[in-house]
Each structure stands twice: as C-alpha cells, then as structure tokens.
C-alpha positions as CSV (number, residue, x, y, z in Angstrom):
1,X,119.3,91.0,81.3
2,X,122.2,92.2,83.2
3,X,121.7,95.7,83.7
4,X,118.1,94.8,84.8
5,X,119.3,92.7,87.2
6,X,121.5,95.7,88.0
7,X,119.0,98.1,88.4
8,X,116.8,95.1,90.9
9,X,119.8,95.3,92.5
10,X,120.3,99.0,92.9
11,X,116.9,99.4,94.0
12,X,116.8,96.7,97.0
13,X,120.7,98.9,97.9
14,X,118.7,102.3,97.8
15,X,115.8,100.8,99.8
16,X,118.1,99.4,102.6
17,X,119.6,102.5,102.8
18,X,116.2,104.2,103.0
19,X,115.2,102.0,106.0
20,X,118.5,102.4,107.6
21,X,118.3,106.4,107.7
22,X,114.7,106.4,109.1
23,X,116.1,104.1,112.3
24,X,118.7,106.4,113.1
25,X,116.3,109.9,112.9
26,X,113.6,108.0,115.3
27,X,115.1,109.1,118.1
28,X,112.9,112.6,119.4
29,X,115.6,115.7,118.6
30,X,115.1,119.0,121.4
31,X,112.6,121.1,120.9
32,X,110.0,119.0,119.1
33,X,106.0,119.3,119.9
34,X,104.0,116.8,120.2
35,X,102.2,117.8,117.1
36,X,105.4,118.0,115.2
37,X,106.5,114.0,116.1
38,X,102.9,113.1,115.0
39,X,103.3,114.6,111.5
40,X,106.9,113.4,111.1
41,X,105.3,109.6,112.5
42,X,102.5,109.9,109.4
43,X,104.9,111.0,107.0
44,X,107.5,108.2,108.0
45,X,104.8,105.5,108.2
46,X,103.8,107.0,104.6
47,X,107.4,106.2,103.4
48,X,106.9,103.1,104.9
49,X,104.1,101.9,102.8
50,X,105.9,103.6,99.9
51,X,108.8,101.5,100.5
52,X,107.0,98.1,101.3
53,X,104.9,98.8,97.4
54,X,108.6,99.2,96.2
55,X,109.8,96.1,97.5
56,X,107.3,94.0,96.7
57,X,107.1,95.1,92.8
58,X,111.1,94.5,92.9
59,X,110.1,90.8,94.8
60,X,107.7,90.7,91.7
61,X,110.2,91.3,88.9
62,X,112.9,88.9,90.3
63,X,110.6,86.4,90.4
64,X,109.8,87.0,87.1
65,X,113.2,87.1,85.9
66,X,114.0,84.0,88.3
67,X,111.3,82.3,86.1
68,X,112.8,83.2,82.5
69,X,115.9,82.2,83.8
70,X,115.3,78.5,85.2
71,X,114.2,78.0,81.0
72,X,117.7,78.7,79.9
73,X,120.2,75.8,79.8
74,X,123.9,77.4,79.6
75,X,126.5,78.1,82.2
76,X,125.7,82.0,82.1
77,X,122.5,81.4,82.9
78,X,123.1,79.4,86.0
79,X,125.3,82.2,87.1
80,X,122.7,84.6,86.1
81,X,120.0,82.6,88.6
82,X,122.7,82.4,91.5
83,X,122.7,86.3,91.4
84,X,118.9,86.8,90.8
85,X,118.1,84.0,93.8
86,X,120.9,86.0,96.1
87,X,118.7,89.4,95.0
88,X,115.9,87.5,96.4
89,X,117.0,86.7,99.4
90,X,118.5,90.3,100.1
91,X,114.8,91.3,99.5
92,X,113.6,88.9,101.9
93,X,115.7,90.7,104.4
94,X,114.4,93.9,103.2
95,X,111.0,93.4,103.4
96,X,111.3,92.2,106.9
97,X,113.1,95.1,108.3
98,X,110.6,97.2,106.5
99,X,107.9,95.9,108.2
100,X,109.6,96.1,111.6
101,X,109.9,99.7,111.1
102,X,106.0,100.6,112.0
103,X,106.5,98.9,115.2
104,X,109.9,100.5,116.1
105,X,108.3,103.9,115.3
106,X,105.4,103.5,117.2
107,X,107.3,102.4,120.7
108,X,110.0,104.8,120.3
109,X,106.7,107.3,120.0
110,X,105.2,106.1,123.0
111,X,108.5,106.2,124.9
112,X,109.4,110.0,124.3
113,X,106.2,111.6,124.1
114,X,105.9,114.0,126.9
C-alpha cells in the first residue's frame, strides 16, 4: 500500500514539474516563425491534455485508495489516510494549474506574435 501511495505521489511531483517547465519556455525565444510558435502551442496544448488525463486517473486512484482506507481501523491506517488525503489535495492544486496553462499559453501567444 505504501509504495503505491509512493508511486501517486511520484507521479503528482513529476507532473508539477512538467507544468512548471512548460511556464518558463512560453516566453517566444529569437528567431521563431509564426508557424513554428503555432506548432510548439499544439504540441504544448497536446501535453496539456496528456497531463490533465494523467491527473485525473491519479485523482481516481487516491480516491480509490482513500476509500479502502476509511474501512481500516488501526493507527497505521489513519496515518496512511492523512498522507493519501494530503496527495489529494496536492492534486487539487495540480489540476488547477494545469488547467490555467491553456489560457496562459494562449495570451502569451497573442502578446508576442508579430
């Protein structure tokens, strides 16, 4: 139970990361065409709905574990559905600045196309 709660957690750390690479390359670098930004825009919005699918089948599993969990009586399990509800939370968080992403692409698009 532990090391899938590990690997929940491993894959809400990666996604973060994912998101937070994506806001710092938006900015337009020299020498880009139009047609260039627009393919790098579909292949980031493409990542995008990757990365939303992801998070919401991760949402999915901790709620399942969340539900196997609330069953169990003993002090480890308590502790065990602290963590998973924290996980939940972090994914809450996740998801949101996932779905901000689409919008902060498509204004920093408007703002540096020639």
């Amino acid at each position: 139970m532990k090391s899938y709660l590990r690997v929940l957690s491993l894959l809400a750390m990666l996604g973060a990361g994912v998101v937070m690479a994506q806001a710092s390359k938006s900015t337009k670098p020299a020498g880009m065409t139009h047609e260039q930004m627009e393919k790098a825009k579909a292949a980031m919005m493409e990542d995008h709905k990757k990365m939303m699918t992801e998070a919401k089948a991760v949402d999915a599993d901790a709620t399942a574990v969340m539900s196997s969990v609330k069953g169990m009586q003993s002090e480890q399990a308590r502790a065990l559905e602290a963590q998973v509800a924290k996980l939940q939370a972090d994914l809450k968080v996740l998801t949101s600045h996932i779905e901000q992403a689409p919008k902060y692409l498509d204004q920093a698009g408007r703002a540096t196309t020639p």
